[in-house]
N, C-alpha and C positions, 0 to 999 in steps of 0.2 A: 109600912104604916108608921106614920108618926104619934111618936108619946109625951104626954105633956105632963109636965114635974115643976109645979110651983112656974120659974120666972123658965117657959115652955123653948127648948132647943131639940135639932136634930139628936138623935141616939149615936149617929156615927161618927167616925171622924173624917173630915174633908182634907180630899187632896187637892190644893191648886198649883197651878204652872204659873209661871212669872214673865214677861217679855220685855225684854230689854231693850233697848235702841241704841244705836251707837251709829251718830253719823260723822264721817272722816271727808274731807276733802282734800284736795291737795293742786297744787298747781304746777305746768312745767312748761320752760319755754327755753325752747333749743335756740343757742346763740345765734345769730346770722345776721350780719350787716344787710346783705340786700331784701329779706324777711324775714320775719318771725313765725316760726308755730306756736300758735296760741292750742292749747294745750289745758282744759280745765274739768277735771271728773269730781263727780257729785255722788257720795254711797252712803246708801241706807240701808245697815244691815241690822236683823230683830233677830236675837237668838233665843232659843227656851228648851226648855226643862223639861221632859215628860215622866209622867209617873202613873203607876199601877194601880187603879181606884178597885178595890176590891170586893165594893157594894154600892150600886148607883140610890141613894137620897138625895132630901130634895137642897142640901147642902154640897152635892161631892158637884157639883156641874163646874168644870174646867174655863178655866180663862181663858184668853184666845191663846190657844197652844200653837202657832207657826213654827214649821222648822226654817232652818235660816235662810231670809229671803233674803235677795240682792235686788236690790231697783238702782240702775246705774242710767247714767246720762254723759251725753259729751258734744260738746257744744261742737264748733267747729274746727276746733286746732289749727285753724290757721289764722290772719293776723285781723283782728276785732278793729271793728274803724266805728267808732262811735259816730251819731247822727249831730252828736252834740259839741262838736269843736270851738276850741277857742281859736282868736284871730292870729294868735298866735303859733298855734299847733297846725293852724291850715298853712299859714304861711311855711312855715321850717316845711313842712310835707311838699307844697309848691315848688318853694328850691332843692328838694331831692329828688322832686320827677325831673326839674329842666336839668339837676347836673347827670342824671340817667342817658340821653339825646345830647349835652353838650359834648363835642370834643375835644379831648384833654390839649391835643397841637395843633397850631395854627393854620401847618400844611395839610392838615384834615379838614379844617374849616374850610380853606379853600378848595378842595375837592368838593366839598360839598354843594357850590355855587353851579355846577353839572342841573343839579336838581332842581334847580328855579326852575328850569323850563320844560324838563320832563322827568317821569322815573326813571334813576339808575339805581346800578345797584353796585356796591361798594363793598371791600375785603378788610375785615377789620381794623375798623375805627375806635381808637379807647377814648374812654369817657372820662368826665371828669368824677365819677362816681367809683372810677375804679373798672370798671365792668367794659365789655369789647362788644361794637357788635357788626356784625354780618348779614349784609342783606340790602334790601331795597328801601330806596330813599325817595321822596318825593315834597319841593318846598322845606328842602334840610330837615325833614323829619322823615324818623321811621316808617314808611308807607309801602305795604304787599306782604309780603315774605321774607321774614327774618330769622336771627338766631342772636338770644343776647346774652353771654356770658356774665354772671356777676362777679362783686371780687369774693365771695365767699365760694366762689364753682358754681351755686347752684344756674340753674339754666333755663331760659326759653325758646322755644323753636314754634312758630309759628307765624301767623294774621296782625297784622300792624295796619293801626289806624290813625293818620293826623300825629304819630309822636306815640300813640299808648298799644300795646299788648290787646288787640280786641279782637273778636272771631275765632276760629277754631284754633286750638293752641296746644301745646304740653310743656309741663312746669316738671323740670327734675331738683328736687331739693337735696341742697348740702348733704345733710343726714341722711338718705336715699328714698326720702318720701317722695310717690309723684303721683302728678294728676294729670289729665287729659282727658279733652273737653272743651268751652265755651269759656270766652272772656270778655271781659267791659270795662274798660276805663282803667286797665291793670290788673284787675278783679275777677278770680272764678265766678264767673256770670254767667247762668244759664243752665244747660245739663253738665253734667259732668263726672267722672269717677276717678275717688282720689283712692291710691294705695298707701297706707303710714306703714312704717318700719316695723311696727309691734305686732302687725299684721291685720290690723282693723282696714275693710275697705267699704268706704259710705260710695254707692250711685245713685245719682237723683238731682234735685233742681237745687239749685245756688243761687243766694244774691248779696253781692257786696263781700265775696269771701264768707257765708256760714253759710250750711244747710239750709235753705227756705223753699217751703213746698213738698212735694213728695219725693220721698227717697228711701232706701234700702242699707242699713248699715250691720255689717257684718262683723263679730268681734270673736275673739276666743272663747268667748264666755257666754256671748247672748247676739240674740238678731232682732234687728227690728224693721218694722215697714209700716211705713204711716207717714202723716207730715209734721209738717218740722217747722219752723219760727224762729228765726234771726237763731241758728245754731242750736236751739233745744225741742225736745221734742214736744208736740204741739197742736193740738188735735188728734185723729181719732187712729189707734193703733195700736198693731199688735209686737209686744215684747217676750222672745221666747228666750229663754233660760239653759245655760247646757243640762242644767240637772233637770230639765223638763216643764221646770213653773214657765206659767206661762200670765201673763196679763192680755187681755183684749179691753180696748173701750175709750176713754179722752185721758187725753197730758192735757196741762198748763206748764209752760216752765218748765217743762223736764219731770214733774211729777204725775203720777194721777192722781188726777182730780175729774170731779163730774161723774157720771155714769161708766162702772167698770166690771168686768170679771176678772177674778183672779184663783186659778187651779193648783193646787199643791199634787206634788209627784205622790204622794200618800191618797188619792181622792180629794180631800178635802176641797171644795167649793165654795168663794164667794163671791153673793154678786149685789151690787147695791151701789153707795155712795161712798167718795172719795173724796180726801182734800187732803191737799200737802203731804201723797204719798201714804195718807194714812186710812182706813177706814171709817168713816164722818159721816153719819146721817143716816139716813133708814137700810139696811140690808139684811141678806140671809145668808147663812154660815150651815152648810152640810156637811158629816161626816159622811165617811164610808158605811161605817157601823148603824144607820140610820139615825142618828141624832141631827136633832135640826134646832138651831135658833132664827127667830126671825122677829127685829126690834131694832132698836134703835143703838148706835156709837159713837163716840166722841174719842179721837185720836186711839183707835185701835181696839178701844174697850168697849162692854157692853155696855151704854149707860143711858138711863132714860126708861120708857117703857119699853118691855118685852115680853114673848114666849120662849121656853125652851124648851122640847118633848124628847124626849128620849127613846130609843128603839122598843121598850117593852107596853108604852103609851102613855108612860108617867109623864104628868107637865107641868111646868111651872108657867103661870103667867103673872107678871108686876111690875115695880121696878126694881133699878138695877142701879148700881155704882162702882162704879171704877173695875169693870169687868164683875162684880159679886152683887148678889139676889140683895136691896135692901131697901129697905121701904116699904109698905103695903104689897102683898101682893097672894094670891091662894095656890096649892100642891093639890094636882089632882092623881089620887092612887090611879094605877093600874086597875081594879076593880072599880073603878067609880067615885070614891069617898073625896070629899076637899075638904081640907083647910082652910081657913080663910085666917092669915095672921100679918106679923111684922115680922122681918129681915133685917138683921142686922150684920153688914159684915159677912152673910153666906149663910147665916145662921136663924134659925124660926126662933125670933125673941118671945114672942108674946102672941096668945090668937085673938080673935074679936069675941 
């Protein structure tokens, strides 16, 4: 029951929890003349507080208490080819596919003159890129089955098309990252299943070198299946957690956003709206304990209008600010009786 004493507040004292954000990125990209691993993780980790409320009023109602979630993302880590090149940066790329197929000596070039008029195939040829390769030739270009050494080691063995790396293929990288699969134009294109050193392995469709379309990526830490866009994740999918959380519902970007649910190893349940990763717009938040809110958020918090009812069938319905009761809004006892007052701050300022 609440008591009102001149300028009217709760009797008790409130405990609330505080969530923190903390987002780190980092980038990494292993040296290698003939490719790069592109290499880029996105982490969003909320830490919090919990504490012992030792009598539920209509002030003690808990902030969003998460324990510490991890929403990770990883583009494709291999080598990002923007849509948007300069005349420049196409050309330089141009002269290091043709010194890939040139031969470094003369008396290779003229070996190669064989090829004008049908497929042969040839025992390495070095390049002027550095790199060697083995295999069949047709019109002085790479055509059938090859193997092409780079000057970093890393390697491919497969499907040559006109000069380029196309059709079923395996890529052994420098650093012992490999993939095997489907390629286009030089490009993991198609299906394919790359294994990285750290032990992440993504199966699924490829275009242009990232993930695009549906695929499976497996990590130390979490799994995901769903589709994917130009390397992030992207549409509608499920991320499971080693500690058990779990998200189902839409990415944009590597974030949820849109329609989602997300499960805490403790029970807790939320399902509703999302943006940039955070909790954003209309949803409902279940404890175990039967406590239920169901209103409105803005970046994680309660804010806007809402309910919140508590397992013994105490409720609050009003607004809300910055995760706390404030603004208009009435407590209805357990027995029936409401208030009808102002919130301030978590606190019943004033009634009507």
């Amino acid at each position: 029951m609440l008591e009102y004493t001149g300028q009217t507040k709760a009797n008790s004292e409130g405990l609330h929890t505080v969530v923190d954000s903390d987002i780190e990125s980092w980038l990494k990209r292993p040296k290698s003349s003939s490719q790069q691993d592109y290499r880029k993780l996105f982490e969003l980790t909320k830490h919090y507080y919990s504490a012992q409320v030792p009598q539920a009023n209509s002030d003690e109602i808990p902030e969003f208490d998460t324990q510490e979630d991890s929403f990770q993302q990883r583009p494709s880590m291999c080598t990002n080819k923007s849509s948007k090149q300069s005349f420049e940066v196409m050309k330089e790329e141009k002269q290091q596919e043709k010194e890939l197929i040139t031969p470094l000596n003369d008396e290779d070039k003229h070996l190669l003159l064989r090829s004008d008029q049908e497929q042969c195939k040839l025992l390495g040829i070095k390049m002027k890129s550095g790199g060697c390769y083995t295999g069949q030739w047709y019109k002085r270009k790479p055509h059938g089955i090859g193997e092409y050494v780079f000057a970093d080691q890393s390697r491919y063995v497969g499907e040559w098309n006109n000069g380029y790396a196309s059709g079923k293929g395996e890529y052994y990288y420098a650093d012992g990252g490999y993939y095997k699969g489907e390629f286009h134009l030089n490009s993991m294109h198609g299906t394919g299943i790359y294994k990285y050193t750290d032990g992440t392995i993504y199966e699924g469709q490829w275009m242009n070198d990232k993930y695009h379309g549906y695929g499976i990526e497996l990590k130390n830490d979490s799994q995901y299946k769903g589709k994917f866009k130009n390397g992030l994740k992207h549409g509608q999918g499920i991320l499971i957690f080693s500690n058990q959380e779990k998200y189902e519902g839409s990415f944009v970007n590597g974030l949820f956003e849109g329609k989602g649910i997300f499960i805490w190893p403790d029970g807790r349940r939320y399902e509703g709206d999302w943006k940039k990763g955070m909790m954003h717009g209309q949803g409902m938040l279940q404890w175990p304990d039967g406590r239920i809110y169901v209103g409105q958020y803005v970046n994680d918090k309660r804010q806007g209008f809402g309910t919140f009812q508590f397992a013994d069938g105490r409720k609050y319905a009003g607004q809300w600010m910055n995760g706390l009761q404030h603004g208009s809004g009435e407590f209805t006892e357990f027995l029936g009786q409401i208030t009808k007052g102002v919130w301030r701050d978590g606190k019943l300022f004033s009634l009507y």
